[in-house]
C-alpha positions as CSV (number, residue, x, y, z in Angstrom):
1,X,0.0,0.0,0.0
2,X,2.2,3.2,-1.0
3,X,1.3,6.4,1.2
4,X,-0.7,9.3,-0.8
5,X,1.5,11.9,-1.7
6,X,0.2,15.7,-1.1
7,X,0.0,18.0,-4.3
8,X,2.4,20.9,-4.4
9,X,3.0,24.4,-6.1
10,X,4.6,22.3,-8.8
11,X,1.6,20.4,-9.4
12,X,-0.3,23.6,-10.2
13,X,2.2,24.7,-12.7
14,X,2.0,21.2,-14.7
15,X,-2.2,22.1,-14.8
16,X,-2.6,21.4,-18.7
17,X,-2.9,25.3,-20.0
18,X,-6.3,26.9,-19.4
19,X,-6.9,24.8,-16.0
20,X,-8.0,25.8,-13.0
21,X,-7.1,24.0,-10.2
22,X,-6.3,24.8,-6.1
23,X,-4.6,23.1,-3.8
24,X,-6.7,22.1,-0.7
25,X,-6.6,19.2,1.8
26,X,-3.0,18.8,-0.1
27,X,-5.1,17.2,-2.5
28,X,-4.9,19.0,-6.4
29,X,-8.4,19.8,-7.1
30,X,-9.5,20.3,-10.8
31,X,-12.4,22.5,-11.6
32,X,-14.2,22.1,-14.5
33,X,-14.9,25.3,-17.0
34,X,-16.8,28.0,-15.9
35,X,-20.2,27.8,-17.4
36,X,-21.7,30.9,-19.6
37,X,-23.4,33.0,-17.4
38,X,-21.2,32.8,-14.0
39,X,-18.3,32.9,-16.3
40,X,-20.0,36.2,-17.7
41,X,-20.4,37.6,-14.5
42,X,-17.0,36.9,-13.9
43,X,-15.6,39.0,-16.3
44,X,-17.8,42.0,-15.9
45,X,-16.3,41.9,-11.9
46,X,-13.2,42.5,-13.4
47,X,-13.6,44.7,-16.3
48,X,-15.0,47.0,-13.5
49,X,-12.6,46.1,-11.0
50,X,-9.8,46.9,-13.5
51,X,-11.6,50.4,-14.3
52,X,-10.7,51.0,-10.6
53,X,-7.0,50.0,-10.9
54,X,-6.8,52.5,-13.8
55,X,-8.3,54.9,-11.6
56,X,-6.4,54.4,-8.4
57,X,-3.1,53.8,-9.7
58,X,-2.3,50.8,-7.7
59,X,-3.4,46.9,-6.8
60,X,-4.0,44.8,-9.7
61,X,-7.5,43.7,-11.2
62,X,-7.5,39.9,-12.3
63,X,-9.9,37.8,-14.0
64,X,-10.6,34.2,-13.8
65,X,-8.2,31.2,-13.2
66,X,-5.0,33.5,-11.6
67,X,-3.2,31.3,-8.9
68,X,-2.8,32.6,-5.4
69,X,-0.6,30.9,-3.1
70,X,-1.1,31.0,0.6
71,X,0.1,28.9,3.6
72,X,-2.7,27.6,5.3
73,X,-3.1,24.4,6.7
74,X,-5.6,22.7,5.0
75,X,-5.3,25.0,1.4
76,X,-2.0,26.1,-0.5
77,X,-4.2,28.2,-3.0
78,X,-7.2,30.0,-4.8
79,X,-8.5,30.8,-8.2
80,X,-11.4,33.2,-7.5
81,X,-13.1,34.1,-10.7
82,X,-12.3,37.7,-10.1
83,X,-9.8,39.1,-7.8
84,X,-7.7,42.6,-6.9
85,X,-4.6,42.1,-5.4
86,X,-2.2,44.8,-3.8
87,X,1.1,42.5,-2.9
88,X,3.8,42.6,-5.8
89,X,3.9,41.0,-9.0
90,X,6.4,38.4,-9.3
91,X,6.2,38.2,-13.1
92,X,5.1,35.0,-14.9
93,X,4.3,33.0,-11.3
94,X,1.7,32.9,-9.4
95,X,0.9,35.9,-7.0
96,X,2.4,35.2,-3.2
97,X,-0.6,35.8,-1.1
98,X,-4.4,36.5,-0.9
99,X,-6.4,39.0,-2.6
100,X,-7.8,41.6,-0.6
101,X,-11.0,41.3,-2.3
102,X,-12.3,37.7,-3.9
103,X,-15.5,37.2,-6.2
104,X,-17.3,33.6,-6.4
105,X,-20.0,33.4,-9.0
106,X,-21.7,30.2,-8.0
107,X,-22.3,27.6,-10.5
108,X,-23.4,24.6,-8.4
109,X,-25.6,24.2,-5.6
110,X,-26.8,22.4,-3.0
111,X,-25.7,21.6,0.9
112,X,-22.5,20.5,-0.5
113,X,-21.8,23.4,-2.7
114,X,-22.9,25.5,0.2
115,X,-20.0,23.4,2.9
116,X,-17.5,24.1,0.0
117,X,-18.0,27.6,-0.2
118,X,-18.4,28.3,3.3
119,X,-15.2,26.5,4.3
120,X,-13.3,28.6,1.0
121,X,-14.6,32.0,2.6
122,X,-12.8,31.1,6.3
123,X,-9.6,30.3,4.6
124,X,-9.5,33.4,2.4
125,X,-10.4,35.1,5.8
126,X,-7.9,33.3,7.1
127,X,-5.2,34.0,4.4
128,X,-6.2,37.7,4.6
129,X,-8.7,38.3,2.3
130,X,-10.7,41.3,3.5
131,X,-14.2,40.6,1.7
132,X,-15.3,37.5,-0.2
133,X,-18.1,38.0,-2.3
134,X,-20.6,35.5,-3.3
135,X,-23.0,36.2,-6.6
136,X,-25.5,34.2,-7.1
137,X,-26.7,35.1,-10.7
138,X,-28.6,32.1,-11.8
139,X,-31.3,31.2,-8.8
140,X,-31.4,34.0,-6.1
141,X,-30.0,36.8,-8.4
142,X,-28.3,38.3,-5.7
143,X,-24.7,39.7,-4.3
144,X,-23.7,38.1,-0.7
145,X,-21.0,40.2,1.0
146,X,-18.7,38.9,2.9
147,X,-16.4,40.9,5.2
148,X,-13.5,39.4,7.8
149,X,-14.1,41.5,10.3
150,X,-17.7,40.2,10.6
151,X,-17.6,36.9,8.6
152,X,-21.2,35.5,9.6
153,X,-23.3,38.4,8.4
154,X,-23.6,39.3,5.0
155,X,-24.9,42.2,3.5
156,X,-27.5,41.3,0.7
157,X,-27.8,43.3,-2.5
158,X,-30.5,42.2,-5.2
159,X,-31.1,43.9,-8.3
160,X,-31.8,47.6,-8.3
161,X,-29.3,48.0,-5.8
162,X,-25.2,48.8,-5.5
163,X,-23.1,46.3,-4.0
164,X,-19.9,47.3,-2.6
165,X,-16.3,46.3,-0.9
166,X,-15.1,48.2,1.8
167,X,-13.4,48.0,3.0
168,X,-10.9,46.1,0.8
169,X,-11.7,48.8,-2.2
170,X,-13.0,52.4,-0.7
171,X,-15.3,53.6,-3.2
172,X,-15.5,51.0,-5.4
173,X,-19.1,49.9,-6.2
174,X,-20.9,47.7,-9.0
175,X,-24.9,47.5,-9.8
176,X,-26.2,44.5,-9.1
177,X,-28.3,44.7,-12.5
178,X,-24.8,44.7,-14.3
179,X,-23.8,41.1,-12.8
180,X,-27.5,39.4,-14.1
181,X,-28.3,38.1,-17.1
């Protein structure tokens, strides 16, 4: 019986190009493609969160399936499906280090779905991450906030109204409406 060996960085790099994998439970854990409208959604979190770069002048704006790599105990990395980052750029590796400010766009569901993402919030708390958020564009329609220093009480934006990020990005806002289909 030969002992189960626990994935590394390396293992992430060898991810067959456009991949998206993290590292969690040292077990390497493939996702499979985002699907039209959460991947969408994805990129219109980070068209807008790369407006704010531009307009800031620092932090970085990312899109879908950019590795971060943490130290935690049970994880070793993220691919959120929409990011800003403020540590440095290290240039064609993966960024050292959680995003201050994560997106999820959901595209499963159910009480396991729900575990996964609720145990992938506390490590990016964990890790750093300031606020987490969690849209929800195919059944609720909504934007779930999530902010580490008060990690059990989202605020709730639905359509008609702004969500926001503070205070990972101070005046940064996006309209709910824009995220739906």
């Amino acid at each position: 019986m030969s002992a189960k060996t626990e994935a590394t960085i390396e293992d992430l790099y060898r991810v067959p190009e456009n991949g998206k994998a993290e590292i969690v439970n040292g077990e390497l854990i493939l996702m499979p493609p985002t699907g039209g409208v959460p991947g969408r959604t994805g990129g219109r979190i980070y068209r807008s969160l790369d407006d704010y770069e531009r307009k800031m002048g620092s932090g970085y704006a990312f899109p879908d399936n950019i590795g971060f790599i943490v130290n935690l105990p049970n994880r070793r990395s993220f691919s959120p499906d929409a990011a800003f980052f403020t540590g440095e750029l290290r240039g064609g590796l993966f960024l050292e280090g959680a995003p201050v400010f994560a997106a999820e766009v959901r595209s499963d569901y159910g009480q396991r779905a729900e575990a996964q993402m609720m145990a992938k919030r506390a490590d990016y708390f964990a890790a750093g991450t300031l606020v987490v958020w969690d849209v929800d564009v195919l059944r609720e329609k909504l934007v779930r906030v999530y902010r580490a220093a008060d990690p059990q009480n989202p605020t709730i934006y639905r359509g008609g109204e702004i969500a926001e990020a503070e205070p990972a990005l101070p005046g940064w806002t996006m309209p709910v409406n824009d995220l739906l289909p």
